[in-house]
C-alpha positions as CSV (number, residue, x, y, z in Angstrom):
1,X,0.0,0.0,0.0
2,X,0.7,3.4,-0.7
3,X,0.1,6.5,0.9
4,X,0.6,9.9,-0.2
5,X,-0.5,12.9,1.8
6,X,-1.5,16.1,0.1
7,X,-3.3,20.0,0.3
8,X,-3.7,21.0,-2.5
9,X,-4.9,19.2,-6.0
10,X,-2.0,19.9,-8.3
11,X,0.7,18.6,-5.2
12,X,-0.6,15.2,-5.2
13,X,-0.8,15.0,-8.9
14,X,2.6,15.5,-9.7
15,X,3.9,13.4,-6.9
16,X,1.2,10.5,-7.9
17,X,0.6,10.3,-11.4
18,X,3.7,8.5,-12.4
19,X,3.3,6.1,-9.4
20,X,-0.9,5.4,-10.3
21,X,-0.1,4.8,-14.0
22,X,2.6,2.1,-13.2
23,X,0.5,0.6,-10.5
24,X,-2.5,0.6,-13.3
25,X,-0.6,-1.0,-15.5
26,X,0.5,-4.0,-13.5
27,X,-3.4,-4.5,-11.9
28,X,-6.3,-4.6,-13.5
29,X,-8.5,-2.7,-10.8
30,X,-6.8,-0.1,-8.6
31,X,-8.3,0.4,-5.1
32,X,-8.0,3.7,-4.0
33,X,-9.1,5.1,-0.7
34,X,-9.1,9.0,-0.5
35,X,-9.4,10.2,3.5
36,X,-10.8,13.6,3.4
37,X,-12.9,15.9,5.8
38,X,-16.7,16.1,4.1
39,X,-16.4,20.4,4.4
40,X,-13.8,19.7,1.3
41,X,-16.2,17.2,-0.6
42,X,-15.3,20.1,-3.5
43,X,-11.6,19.3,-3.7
44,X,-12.2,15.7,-3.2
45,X,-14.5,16.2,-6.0
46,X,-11.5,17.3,-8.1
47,X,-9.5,14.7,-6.9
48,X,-11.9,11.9,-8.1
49,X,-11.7,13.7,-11.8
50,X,-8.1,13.9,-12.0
51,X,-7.7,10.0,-11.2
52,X,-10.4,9.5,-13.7
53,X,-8.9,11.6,-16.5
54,X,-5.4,9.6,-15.6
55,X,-6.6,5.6,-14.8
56,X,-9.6,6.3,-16.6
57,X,-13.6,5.8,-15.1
58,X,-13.2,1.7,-15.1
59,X,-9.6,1.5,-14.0
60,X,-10.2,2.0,-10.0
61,X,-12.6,0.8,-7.4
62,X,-13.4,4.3,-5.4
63,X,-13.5,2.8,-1.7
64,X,-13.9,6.2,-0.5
65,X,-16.5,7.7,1.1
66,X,-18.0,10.9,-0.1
67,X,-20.6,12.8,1.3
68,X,-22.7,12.4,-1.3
69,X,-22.4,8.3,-0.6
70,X,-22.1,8.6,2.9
71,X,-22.4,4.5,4.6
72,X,-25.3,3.5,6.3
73,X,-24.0,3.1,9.7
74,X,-27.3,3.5,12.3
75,X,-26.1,5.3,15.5
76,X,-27.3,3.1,19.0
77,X,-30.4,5.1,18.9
78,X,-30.9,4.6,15.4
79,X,-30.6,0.7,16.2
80,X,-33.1,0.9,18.9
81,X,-35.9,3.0,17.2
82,X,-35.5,0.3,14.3
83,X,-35.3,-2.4,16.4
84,X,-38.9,-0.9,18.3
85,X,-40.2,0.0,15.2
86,X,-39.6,-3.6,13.6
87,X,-41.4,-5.1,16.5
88,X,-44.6,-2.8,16.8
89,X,-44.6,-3.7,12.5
90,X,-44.6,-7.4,13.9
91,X,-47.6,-6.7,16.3
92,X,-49.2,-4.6,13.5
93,X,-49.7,-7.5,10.9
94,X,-51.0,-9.5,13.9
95,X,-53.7,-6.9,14.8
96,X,-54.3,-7.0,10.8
97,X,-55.0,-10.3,10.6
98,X,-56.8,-10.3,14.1
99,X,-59.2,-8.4,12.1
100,X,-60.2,-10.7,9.1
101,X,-61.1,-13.2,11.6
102,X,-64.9,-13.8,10.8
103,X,-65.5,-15.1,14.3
104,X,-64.2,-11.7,16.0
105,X,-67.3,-10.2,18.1
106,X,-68.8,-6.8,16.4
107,X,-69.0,-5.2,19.5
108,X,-67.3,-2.7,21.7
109,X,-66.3,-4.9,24.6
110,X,-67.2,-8.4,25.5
111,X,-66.5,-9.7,28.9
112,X,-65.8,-13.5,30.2
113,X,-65.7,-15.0,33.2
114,X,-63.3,-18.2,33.3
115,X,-64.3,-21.2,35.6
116,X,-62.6,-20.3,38.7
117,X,-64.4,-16.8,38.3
118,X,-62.3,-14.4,36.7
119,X,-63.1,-11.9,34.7
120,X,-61.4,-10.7,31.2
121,X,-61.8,-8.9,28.6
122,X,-61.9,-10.9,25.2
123,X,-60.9,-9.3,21.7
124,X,-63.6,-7.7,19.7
125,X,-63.9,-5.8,16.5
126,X,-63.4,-2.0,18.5
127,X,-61.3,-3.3,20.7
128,X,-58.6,-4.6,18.1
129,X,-59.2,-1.9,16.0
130,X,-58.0,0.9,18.8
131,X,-54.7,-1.8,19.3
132,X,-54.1,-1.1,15.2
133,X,-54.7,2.9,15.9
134,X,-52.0,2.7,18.8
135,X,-49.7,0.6,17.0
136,X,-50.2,2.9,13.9
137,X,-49.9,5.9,16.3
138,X,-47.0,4.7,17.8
139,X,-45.1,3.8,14.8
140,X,-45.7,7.3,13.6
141,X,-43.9,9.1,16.3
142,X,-40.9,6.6,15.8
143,X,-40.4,7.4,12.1
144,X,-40.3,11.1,13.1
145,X,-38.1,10.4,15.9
146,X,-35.5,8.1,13.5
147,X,-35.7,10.6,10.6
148,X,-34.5,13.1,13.4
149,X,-31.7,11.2,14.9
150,X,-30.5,10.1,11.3
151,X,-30.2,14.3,10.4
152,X,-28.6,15.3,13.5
153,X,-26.1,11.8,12.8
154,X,-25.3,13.5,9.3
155,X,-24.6,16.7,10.7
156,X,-21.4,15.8,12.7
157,X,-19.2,17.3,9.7
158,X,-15.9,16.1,12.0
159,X,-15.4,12.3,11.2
160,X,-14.0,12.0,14.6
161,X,-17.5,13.2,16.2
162,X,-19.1,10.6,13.8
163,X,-16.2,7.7,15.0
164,X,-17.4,7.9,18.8
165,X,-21.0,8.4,18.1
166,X,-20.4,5.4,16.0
167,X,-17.3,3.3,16.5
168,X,-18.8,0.4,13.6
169,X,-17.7,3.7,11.1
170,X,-14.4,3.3,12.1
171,X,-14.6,-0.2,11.7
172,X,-15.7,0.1,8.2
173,X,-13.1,2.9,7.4
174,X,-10.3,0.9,8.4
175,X,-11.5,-2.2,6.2
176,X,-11.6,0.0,3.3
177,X,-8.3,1.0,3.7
178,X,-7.1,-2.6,3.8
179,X,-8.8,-3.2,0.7
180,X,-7.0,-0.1,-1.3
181,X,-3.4,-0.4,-2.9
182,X,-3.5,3.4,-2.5
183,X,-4.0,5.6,0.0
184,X,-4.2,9.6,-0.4
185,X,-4.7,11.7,2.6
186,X,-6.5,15.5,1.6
187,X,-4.7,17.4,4.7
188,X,-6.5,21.6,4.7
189,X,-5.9,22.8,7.9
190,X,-2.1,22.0,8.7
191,X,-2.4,23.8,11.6
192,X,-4.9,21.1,12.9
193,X,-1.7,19.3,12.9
194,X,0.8,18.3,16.2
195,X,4.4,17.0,15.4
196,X,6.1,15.7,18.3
């Protein structure tokens, strides 16, 4: 693997090109991860020409990833609204087919009383119908909530904000960059930087 750290466009071109075309011509696929902040998706833009104008469009796997391909990674509270909404989905189609049964009682409420005497309440037609209303209610507020917690997610524009909201991101990142032959790092704010 190579690795080649740059700021500006026409740096990393004149450095790389020679290096890029001799590595294309020995492999038939060049994977190429390009590590970049998303506030610079513009010069990563430019980047992602200039390697197409030199290997060509088919001549490298892009196993970057762009903002405007971010991964679907679900933050923990992502996970847990889908996991709740997946469940009250479950207990909808139950409640759905609760409803087609032709034996259900058409009336508000029916009770029963068992042989030792107690009393309970027994499905009927309004009675699984206000289940389906809460469920549908429910679910509701949990899309709302997810689309929420997904836009504040995509907000973090500092991958390392995103990388301890979301370690499985850094997980992800890392695997791509085992995968590449090259690396290129887009470095803009040097003084971001510490040497020691």
């Amino acid at each position: 693997m190579s690795i080649f750290i740059f700021s500006k466009i026409n740096e990393v071109a004149e450095k790389s090109q020679n290096h890029v075309r001799s590595l294309y011509e020995t492999e038939k696929m060049i994977g190429i991860f390009v590590s970049h902040s998303w506030g610079e998706d513009a010069i990563y833009q430019r980047f992602v020409a200039m390697l197409d104008e030199v290997i060509g469009n088919d001549g490298w796997n892009n196993l970057s990833i762009p903002w405007s391909a971010p991964l679907d990674i679900l933050s923990p509270r992502e996970w847990y609204l889908e996991e709740k909404l997946q469940r009250l989905e479950d207990q909808l189609i139950r409640v759905e087919a609760e409803l087609r049964n032709p034996d259900l009682p058409d009336a508000i409420e029916r009770i029963v009383w068992d042989e030792q005497g107690q009393r309970r309440n027994v499905p009927t037609v309004a009675s699984v119908r206000k289940e389906r209303n809460r469920l549908l209610n429910e679910m509701s507020e949990l899309v709302v909530d997810r689309a929420k917690e997904r836009e504040q997610f995509l907000d973090l524009k500092d991958a390392s904000k995103h990388i301890r909201v979301h370690p499985v991101l850094s997980i992800a990142i890392r695997n791509r960059i085992k995968q590449a032959q090259l690396v290129f790092v887009l470095l803009s704010r040097w003084r971001e930087i510490k040497y020691q």
